[in-house]
C-alpha positions in Angstrom: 125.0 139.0 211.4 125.9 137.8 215.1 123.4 135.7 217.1 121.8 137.9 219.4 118.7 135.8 219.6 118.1 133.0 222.3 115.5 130.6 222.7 114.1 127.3 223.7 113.2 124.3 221.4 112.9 120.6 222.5 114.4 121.3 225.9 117.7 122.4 223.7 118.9 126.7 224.3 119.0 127.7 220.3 121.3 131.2 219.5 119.6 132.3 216.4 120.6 135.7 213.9 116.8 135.3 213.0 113.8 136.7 215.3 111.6 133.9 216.0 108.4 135.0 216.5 106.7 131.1 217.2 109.4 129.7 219.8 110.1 130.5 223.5 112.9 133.0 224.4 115.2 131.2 226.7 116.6 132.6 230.0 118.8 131.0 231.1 122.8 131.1 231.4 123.1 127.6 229.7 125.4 127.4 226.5 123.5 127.2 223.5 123.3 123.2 221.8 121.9 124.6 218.5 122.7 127.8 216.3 120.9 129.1 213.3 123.0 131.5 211.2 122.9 133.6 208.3 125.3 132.0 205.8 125.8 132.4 202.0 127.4 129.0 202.0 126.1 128.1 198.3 129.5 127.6 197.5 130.4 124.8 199.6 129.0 121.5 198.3 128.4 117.8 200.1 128.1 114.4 198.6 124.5 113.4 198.7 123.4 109.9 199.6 119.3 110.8 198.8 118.0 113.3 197.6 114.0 114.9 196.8 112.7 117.3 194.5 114.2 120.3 196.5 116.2 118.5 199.3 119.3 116.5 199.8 120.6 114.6 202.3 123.7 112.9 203.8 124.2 111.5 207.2 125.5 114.4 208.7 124.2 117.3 206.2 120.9 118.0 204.7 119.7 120.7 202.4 116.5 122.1 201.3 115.9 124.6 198.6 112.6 126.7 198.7 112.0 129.0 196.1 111.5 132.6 196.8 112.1 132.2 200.5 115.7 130.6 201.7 118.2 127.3 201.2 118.7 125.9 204.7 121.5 123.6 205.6 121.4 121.4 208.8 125.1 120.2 209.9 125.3 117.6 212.9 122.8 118.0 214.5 124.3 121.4 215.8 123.8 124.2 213.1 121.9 125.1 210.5 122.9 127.5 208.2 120.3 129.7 206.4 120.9 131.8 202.9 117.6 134.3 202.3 116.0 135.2 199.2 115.6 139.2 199.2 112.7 140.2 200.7 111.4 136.5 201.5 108.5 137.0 204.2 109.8 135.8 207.5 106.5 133.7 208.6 107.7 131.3 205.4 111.3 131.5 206.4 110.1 130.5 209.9 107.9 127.7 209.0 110.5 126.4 206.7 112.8 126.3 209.3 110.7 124.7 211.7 109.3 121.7 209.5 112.1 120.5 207.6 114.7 122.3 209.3 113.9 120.8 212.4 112.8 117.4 211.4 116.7 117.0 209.9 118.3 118.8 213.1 116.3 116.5 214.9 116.8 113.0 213.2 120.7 113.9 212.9 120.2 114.2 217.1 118.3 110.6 217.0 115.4 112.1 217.8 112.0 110.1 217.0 109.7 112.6 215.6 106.1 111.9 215.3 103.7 113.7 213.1 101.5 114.6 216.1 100.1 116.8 218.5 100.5 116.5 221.9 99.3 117.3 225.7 99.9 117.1 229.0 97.6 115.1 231.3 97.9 113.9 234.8 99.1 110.1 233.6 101.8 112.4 231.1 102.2 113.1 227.7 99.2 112.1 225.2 99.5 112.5 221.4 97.3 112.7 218.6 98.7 111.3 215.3 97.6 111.9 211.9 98.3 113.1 208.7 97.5 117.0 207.9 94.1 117.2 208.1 93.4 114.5 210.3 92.5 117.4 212.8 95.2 117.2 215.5 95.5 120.9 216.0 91.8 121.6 216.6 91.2 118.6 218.6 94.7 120.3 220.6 92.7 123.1 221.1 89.9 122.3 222.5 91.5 120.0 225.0 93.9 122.9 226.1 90.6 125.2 226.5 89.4 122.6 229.4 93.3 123.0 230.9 95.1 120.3 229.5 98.9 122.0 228.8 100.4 122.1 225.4 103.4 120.1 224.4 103.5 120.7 220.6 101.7 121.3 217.4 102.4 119.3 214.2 105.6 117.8 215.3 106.3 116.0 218.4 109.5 115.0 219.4 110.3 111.5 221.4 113.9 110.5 223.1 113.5 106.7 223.8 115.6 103.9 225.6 114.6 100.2 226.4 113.1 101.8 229.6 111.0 105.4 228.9 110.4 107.7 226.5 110.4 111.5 226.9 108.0 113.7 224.7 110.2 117.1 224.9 108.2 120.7 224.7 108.4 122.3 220.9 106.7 126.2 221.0 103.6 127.2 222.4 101.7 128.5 219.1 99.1 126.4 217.3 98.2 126.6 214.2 94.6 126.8 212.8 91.7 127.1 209.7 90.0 130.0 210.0 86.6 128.4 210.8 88.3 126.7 213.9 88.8 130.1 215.5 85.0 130.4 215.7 84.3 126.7 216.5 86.3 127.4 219.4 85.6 131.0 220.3 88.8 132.1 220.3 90.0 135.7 220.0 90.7 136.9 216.6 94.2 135.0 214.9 97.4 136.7 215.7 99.0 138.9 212.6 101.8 137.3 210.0 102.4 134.1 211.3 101.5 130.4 209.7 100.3 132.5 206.8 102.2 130.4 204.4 99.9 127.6 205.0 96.8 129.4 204.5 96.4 129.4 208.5 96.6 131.8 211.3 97.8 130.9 214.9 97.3 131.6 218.3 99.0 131.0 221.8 97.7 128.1 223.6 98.0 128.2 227.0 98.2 126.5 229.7 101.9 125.4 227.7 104.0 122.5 229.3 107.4 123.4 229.2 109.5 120.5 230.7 109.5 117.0 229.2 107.2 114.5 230.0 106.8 110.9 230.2 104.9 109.3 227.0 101.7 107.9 228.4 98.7 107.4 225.1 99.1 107.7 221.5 96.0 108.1 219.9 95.5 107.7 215.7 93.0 110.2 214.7 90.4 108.8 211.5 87.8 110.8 210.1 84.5 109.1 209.4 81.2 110.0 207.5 78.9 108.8 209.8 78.0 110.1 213.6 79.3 107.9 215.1 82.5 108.4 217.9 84.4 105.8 218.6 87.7 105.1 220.6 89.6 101.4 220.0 92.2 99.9 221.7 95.5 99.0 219.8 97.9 96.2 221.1 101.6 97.6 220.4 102.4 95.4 217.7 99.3 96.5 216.1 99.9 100.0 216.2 103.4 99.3 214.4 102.2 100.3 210.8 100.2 103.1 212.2 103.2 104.5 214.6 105.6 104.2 211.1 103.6 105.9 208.8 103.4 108.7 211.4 106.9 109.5 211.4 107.5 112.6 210.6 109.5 113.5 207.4 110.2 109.8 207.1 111.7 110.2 203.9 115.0 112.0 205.2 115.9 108.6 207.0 117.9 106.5 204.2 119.8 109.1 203.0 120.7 109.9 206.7 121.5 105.8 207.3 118.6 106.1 210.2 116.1 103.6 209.2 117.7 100.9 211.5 118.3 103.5 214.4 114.3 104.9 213.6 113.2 100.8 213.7 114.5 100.6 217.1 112.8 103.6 218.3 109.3 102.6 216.9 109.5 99.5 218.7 110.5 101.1 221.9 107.7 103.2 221.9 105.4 100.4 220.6 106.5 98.7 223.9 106.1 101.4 226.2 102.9 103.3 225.2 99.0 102.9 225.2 97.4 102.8 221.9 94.2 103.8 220.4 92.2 105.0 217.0 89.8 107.6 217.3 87.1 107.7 214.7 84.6 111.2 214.6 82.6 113.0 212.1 84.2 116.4 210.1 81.0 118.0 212.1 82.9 120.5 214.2 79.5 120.9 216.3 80.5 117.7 217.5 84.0 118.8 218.9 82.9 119.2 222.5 81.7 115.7 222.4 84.7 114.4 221.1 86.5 115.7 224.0 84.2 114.3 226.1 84.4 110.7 224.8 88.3 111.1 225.3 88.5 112.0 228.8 85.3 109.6 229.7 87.3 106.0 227.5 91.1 107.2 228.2 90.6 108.1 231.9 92.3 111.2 230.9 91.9 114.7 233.5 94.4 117.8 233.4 97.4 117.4 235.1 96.8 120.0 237.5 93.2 118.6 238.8 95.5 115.8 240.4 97.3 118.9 242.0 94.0 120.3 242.8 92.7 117.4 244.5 95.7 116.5 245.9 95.6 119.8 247.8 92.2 119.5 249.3 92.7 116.5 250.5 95.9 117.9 252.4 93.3 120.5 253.9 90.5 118.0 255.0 
């Protein structure tokens, strides 16, 4: 099968043989950094230096088993190779390859990923980090329904040096519950995607599609009580927090990253605001969430500042 697909992921062109139905097509005339193939490469065999119940890893090749839908393999940061199961559904296929598949394309790139949603506002790039469940995508949601742009869903990707850090664009679909399609009066959920999770999706939009400087990281916490609360975090408090965020962690030793990943941690641990953000399960409370986000971060949409910016031109 030849590549025939093009699209864009991280601010990377990816040539894939597979429709992606989640990711951006791409444009451009730019020569593709990534390529997804079809591949029966079972064959060919590496030397692992980790390895997990279904996965395996060296520093420059990982692999992933899943039953009944494919075995991936990610080379270099460049390729990944993908064998199908007959008749696998292609919304699993798709969500394999963009959780583990891209975690390991990504860390052999040294790319810091975060388990975390993220937005757009006018000071830049804001993420929520939890673990699944914690409630990043719905809280994504309803701060993209008052104009806040997307960045990504789930995974957020980070390029660092001792100066800034970049939070690059992943694909404009979120994925929900159910129930959170009502909570937020959204449209009934698009058809056959995120279905392997149990969850439907839809498009969020406004979507940010350039990179953006990191501005706030904020840990999301579920509590019993009413109560919403925002705290500040000093960087070296928010250390343990930022590394048990990172995403598919466990792929680092076998990959020899953990020293490389270190180094990024603190980088962003020096360059970012930190908070926690503790709210009730009550989704009735969501709109007041948002509110006590905007009103303790002094957050607003980025294009309010364009907005006021404007009017002031024409006073």
């Amino acid at each position: 099968m030849s590549k025939h697909f093009r699209y864009r992921l991280f601010d990377l062109v990816l040539a894939s043989d597979l429709k992606l139905d989640r990711l951006l097509p791409d444009e451009s005339e730019n020569a593709p950094d990534l390529f997804w193939k079809c591949s029966d490469f079972e064959q060919e065999t590496f030397e692992a230096t980790d390895q997990g119940l279904l996965w395996k890893t060296a520093p420059d090749c990982f692999e992933l088993a899943l039953p009944n839908v494919a075995t991936i393999r990610v080379k270099d940061g460049h390729e990944i190779l993908i064998n199908l199961v007959p008749d696998a559904p292609m919304a699993d296929v798709e969500t394999l390859l963009l959780s583990a598949g891209v975690a390991a394309l990504m860390q052999q790139r040294q790319v810091f990923l975060l388990h975390a949603a993220a937005f757009e506002s006018a000071s830049g790039a804001v993420l929520l980090a939890g673990v699944s469940g914690s409630g990043k995508s719905l809280l994504l949601s309803a701060l993209n329904q008052r104009g806040y742009p997307m960045i990504s869903d789930d995974i957020t990707a980070i390029s660092c040096t001792k100066q800034e850090a970049w939070v690059h664009p992943a694909w404009p679909k979120v994925s929900l519950m159910l129930d959170a399609f009502e909570t937020l009066g959204l449209d009934r959920p698009e058809p056959n995607l995120g279905q392997a999770q149990g969850k439907r999706t839809f498009t969020a939009t406004p979507f940010c599609s350039q990179k953006t400087p990191l501005d706030k990281i904020v840990f999301l916490k579920w509590t019993p009580e009413d109560a919403i609360s925002i705290s500040n975090l000093k960087g070296i408090e928010a250390l343990p927090q930022l590394s048990s965020n990172v995403y598919r962690r466990t792929f680092l030793k076998g990959m020899q990253l953990l020293e490389s990943n270190f180094t990024a941690l603190n980088q962003i641990a020096a360059q970012a605001q930190f908070n926690t953000l503790t709210r009730p399960h009550d989704l009735r409370r969501l709109e007041n969430v948002v509110d006590k986000l905007e009103e303790e971060l002094g957050i607003i949409p980025s294009n309010k500042t364009h907005q006021s910016a404007q009017q002031s031109a024409a006073r």
